[in-house]
C-alpha positions as CSV (number, residue, x, y, z in Angstrom):
1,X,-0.9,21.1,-16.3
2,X,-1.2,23.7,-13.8
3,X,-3.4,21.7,-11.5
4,X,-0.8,19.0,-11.5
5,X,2.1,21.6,-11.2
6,X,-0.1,22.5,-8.2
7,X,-0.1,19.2,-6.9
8,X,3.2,18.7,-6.9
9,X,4.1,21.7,-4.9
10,X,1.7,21.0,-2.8
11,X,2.6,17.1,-2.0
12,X,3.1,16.1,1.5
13,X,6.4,16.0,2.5
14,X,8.2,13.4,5.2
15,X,7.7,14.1,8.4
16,X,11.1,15.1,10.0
17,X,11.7,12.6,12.0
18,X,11.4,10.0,9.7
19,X,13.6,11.7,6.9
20,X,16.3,12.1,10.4
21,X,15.5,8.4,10.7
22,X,16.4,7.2,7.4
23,X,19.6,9.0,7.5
24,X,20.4,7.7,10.4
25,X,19.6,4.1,9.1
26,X,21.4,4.7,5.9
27,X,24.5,5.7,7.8
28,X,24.4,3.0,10.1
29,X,24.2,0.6,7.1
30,X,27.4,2.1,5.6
31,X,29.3,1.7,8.6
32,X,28.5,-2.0,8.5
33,X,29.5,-2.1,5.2
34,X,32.8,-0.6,6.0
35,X,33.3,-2.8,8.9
36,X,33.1,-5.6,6.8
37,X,35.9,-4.6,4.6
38,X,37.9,-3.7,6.9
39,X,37.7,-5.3,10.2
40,X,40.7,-6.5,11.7
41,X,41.9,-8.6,14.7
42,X,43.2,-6.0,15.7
43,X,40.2,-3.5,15.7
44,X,38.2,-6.2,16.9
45,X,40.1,-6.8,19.8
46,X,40.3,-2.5,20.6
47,X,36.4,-3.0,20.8
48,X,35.9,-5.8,22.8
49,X,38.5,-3.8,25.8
50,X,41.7,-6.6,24.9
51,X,45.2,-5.4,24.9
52,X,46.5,-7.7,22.6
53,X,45.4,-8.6,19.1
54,X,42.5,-11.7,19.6
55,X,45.1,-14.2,18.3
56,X,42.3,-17.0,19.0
57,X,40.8,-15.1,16.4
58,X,41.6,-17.7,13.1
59,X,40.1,-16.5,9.6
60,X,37.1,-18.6,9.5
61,X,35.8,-15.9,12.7
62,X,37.1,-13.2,10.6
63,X,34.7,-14.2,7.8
64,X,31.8,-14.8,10.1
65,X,32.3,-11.3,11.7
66,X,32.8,-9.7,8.3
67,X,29.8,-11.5,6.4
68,X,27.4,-10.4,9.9
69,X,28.5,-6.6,9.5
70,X,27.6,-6.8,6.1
71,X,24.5,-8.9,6.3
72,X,23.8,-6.0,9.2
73,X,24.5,-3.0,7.1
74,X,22.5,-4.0,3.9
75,X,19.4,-4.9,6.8
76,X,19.8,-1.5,7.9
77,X,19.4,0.5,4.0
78,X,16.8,-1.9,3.1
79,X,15.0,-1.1,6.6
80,X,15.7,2.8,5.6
81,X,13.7,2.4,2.5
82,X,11.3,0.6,3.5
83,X,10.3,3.0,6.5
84,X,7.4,5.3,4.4
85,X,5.8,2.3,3.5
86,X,5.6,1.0,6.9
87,X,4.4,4.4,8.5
88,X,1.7,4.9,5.8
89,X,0.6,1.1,7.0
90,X,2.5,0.0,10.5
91,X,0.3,-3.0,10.4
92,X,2.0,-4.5,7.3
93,X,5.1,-4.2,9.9
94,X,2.6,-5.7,12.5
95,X,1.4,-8.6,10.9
96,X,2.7,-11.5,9.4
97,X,5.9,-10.1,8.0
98,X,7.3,-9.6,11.7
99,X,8.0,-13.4,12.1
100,X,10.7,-12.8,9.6
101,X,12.8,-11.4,12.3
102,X,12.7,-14.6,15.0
103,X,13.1,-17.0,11.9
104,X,16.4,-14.5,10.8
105,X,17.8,-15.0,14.5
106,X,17.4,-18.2,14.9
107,X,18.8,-19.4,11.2
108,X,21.9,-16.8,11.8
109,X,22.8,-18.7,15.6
110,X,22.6,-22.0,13.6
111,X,23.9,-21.2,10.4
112,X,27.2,-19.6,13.0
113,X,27.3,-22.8,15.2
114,X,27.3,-25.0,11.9
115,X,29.8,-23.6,10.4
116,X,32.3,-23.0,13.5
117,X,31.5,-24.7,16.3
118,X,29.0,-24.9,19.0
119,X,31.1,-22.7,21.4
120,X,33.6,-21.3,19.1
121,X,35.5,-17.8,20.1
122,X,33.6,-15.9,17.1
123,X,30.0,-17.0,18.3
124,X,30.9,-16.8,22.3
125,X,32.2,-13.3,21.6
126,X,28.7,-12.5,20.1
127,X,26.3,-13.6,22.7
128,X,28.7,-13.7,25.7
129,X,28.8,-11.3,28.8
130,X,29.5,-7.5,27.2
131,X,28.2,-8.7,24.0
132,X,26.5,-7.3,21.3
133,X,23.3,-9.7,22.0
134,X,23.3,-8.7,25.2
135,X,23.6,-5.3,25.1
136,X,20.8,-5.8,22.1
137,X,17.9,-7.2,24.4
138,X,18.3,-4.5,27.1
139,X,17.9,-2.0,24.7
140,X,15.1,-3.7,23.5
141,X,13.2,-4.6,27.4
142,X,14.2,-0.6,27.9
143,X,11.9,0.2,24.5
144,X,9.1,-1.8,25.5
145,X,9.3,-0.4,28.9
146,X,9.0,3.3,27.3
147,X,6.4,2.2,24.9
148,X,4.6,0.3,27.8
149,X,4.3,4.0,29.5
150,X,2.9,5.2,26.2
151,X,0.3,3.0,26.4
152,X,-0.3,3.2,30.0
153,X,-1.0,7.3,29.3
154,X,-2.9,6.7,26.4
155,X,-5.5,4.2,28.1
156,X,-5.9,6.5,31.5
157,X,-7.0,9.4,28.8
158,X,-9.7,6.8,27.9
159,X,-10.5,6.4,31.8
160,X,-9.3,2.5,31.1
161,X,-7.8,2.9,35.1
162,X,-7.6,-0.8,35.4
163,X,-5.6,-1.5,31.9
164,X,-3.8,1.4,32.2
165,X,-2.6,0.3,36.3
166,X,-1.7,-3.2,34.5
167,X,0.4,-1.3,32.0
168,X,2.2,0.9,34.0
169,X,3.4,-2.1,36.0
170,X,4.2,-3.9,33.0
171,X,6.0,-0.7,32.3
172,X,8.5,-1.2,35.6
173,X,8.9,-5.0,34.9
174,X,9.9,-4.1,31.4
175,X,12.3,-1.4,32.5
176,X,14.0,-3.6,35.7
177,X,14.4,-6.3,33.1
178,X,16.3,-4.3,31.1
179,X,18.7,-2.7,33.8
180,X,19.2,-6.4,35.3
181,X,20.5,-7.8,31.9
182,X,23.6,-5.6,32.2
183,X,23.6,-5.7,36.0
184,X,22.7,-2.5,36.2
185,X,25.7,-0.7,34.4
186,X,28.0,-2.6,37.2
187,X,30.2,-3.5,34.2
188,X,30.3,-0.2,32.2
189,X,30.8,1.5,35.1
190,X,33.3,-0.2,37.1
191,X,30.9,-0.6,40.1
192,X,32.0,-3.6,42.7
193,X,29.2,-6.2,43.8
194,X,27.8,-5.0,47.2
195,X,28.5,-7.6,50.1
196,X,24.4,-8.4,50.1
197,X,25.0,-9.9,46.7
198,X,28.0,-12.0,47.4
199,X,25.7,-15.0,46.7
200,X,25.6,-14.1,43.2
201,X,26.3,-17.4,41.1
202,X,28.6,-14.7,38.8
203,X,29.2,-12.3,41.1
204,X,27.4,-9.6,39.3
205,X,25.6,-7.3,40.4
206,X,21.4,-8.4,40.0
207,X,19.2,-10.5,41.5
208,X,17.8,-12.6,39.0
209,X,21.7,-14.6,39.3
210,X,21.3,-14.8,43.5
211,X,20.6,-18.5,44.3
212,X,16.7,-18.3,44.7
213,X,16.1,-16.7,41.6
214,X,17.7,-19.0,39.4
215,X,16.0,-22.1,40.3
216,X,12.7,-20.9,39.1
217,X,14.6,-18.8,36.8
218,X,14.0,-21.1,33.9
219,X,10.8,-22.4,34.8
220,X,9.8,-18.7,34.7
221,X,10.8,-18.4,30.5
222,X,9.1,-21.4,29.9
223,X,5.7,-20.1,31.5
224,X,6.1,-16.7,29.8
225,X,6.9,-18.4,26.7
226,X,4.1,-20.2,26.6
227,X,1.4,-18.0,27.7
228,X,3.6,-15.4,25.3
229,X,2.9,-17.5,22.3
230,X,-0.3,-19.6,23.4
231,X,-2.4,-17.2,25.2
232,X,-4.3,-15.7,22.4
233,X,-6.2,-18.8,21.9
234,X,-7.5,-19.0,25.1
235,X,-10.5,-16.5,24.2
236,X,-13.1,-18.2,22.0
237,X,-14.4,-16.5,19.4
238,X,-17.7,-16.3,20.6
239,X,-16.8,-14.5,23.5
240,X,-18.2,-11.1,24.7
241,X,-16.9,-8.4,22.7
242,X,-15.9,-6.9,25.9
243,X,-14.2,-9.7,27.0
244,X,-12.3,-10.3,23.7
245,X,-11.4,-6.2,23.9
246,X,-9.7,-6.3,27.7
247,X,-7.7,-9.7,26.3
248,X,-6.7,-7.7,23.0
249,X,-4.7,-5.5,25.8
250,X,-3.6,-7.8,28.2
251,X,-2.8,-10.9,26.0
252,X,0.1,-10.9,22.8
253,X,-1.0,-11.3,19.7
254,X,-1.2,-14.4,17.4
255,X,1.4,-12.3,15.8
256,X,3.9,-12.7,18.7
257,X,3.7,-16.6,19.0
258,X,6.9,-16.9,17.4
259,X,9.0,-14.6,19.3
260,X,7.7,-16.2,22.6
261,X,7.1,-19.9,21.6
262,X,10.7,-20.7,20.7
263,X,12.1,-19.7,24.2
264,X,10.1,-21.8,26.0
265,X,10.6,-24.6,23.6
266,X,14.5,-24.0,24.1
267,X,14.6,-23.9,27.6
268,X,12.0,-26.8,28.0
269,X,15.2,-28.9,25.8
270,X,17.6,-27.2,28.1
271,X,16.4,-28.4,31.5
272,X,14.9,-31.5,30.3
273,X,17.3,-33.0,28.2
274,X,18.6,-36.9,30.2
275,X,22.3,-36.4,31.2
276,X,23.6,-39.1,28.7
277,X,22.9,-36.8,25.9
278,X,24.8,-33.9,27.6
279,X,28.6,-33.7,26.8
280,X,31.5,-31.8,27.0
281,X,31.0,-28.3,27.9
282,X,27.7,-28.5,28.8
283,X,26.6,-29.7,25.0
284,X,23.1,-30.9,24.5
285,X,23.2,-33.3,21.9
286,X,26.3,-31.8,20.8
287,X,24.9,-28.4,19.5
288,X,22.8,-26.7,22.3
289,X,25.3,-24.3,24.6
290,X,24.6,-22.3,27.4
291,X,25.3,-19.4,25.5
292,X,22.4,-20.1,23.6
293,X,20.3,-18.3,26.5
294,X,21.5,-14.9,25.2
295,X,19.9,-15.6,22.0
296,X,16.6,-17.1,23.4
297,X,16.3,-14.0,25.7
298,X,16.9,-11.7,22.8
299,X,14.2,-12.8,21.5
300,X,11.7,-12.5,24.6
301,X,12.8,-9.0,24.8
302,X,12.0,-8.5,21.1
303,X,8.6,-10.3,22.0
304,X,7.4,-8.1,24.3
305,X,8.6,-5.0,22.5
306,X,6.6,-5.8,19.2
307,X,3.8,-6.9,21.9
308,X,3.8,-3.0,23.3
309,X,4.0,-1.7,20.1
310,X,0.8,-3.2,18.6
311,X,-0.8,-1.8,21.6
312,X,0.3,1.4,20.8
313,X,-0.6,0.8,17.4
314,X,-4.3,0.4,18.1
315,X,-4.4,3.1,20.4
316,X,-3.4,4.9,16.7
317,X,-6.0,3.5,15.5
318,X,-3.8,2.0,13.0
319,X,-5.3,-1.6,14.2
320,X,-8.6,-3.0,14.4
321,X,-8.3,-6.4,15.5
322,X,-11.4,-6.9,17.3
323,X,-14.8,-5.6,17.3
324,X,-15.1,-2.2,19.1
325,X,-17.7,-0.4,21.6
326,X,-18.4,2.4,22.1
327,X,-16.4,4.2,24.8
328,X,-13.6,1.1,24.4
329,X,-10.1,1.8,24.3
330,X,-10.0,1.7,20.2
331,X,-13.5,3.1,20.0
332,X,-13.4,4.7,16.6
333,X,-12.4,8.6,16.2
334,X,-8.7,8.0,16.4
335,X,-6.4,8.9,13.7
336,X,-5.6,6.6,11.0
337,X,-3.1,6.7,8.1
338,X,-4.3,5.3,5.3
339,X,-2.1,3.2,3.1
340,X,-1.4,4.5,-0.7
């Protein structure tokens, strides 16, 4: 009895952070929850920066937007409780279980479209300009960008100066895409385009909009796409270990395939798709928007971020996906938590 008394007092506790985390989580799920009982017109038109009530707003949107806070705020407990699990064994969150996320965006955008409309008020308001979605994958290119420099610091300790020059400038790419998806704050700020961007297609303030840029624009998603969700198979098996380690950094995952594949396969419909089938508004086969590019890059930018964050994870020690030398980036001698 007293050795187990003993062992109870002595139990590891929580780190901190994680029990501030989980609190966090938790309240962030009941303020869904709340919204979803009691969101309004009204309310929602006070958030989106309208002066009148969003009369356009008929109660088929109110449902949508009551059932997605809800949907939101129970994703947000369940993810709170679930959080010692997945630091005593990140790579169960690594794995195979992270493809539920993609599959959970993309049945949510067509599950909305179905039962509104292709461009209906409720699901424009969602992915549009200012919108949650968007707002969603800068914060998202802005984590993979500071996880990016993680990894970049962690690989020059390992005098890795070539992977860890590669990461940094991964790092910068990660971090300009996410300023350029809001325009650089132009919005939230109240900032007017400079002359030298009056060639903007939407007169914002970026670059990737300018003429230029957006005629490889697309072509660009569907490469990255593709070598995103297709490039782990490009090193055979029997390749040299130290081959198969520098791809482990430089190449995503088989893990990531569908976080990348689906935006290329989108955009590949998009641009391809014979005018007779396009209608009204833009409508490929009566279904496919162009607001359906806010989803698709959502999802690139949650690509890359789960991309960095297996690379951090290895550097942990937490993965061992390929065979290791000695000397190598995951070399063994790193920390590992061991799942219970």
């Amino acid at each position: 009895m007293a050795v187990a008394a003993g062992a109870h007092v002595h139990a590891p506790r929580s780190p901190r952070w994680l029990a501030s985390l989980r609190w966090t989580l938790r309240s962030a799920g009941c303020l869904g929850w709340t919204a979803a009982v009691f969101v309004t017109p009204e309310l929602v038109a006070r958030v989106l920066g309208r002066s009148e009530p969003l009369t356009d707003i008929g109660i088929e949107s109110l449902v949508t937007y009551r059932l997605l806070c809800a949907v939101a705020g129970s994703a947000l407990v369940a993810l709170a409780e679930l959080l010692p699990r997945i630091a005593r064994k990140p790579e169960a969150l690594l794995g195979p279980l992270c493809g539920v996320l993609p599959l959970g965006l993309l049945t949510a955008c067509v599950v909305i479209k179905a039962a509104l409309s292709p461009q209906h008020v409720a699901y424009v308001t969602l992915v549009g300009e200012d919108g949650p979605v968007e707002y969603a994958t800068s914060v998202a290119y802005l984590g993979a960008g500071w996880m990016a420099v993680r990894v970049a610091r962690g690989l020059s300790r390992r005098r890795e100066r070539l992977l860890a020059g590669l990461w940094c400038a991964f790092a910068l790419a990660l971090v300009l895409a996410s300023f350029e998806e809001i325009s650089w704050g132009q919005r939230l700020f109240g900032v007017q385009t400079p002359g030298l961007l009056a060639s903007n297609v939407q007169h914002e303030m970026n670059l990737h909009n300018l003429p230029w840029a957006q005629r490889c624009l697309h072509g660009a998603y569907i490469l990255v796409g593709l070598f995103g969700g297709l490039a782990w198979a490009l090193v055979p098996a029997r390749s040299p270990a130290r081959l198969r380690e520098l791809a482990s950094w430089l190449l995503p995952p088989a893990s990531c395939f569908s976080y990348f594949l689906p935006v290329a396969l989108f955009y590949l419909v998009f641009d391809l798709t014979p005018q007779r089938w396009i209608g009204a508004g833009g409508l490929r086969f009566g279904f496919i928007s162009t607001f359906d590019q806010e989803p698709a890059e959502l999802l690139l930018s949650l690509g890359f971020l789960l991309f960095t964050l297996h690379a951090w994870a290895r550097l942990q020690g937490w993965l061992r996906d390929v065979p290791s030398q000695p000397g190598s980036p995951s070399a063994p001698g790193r920390r590992r938590i061991s799942p219970r």
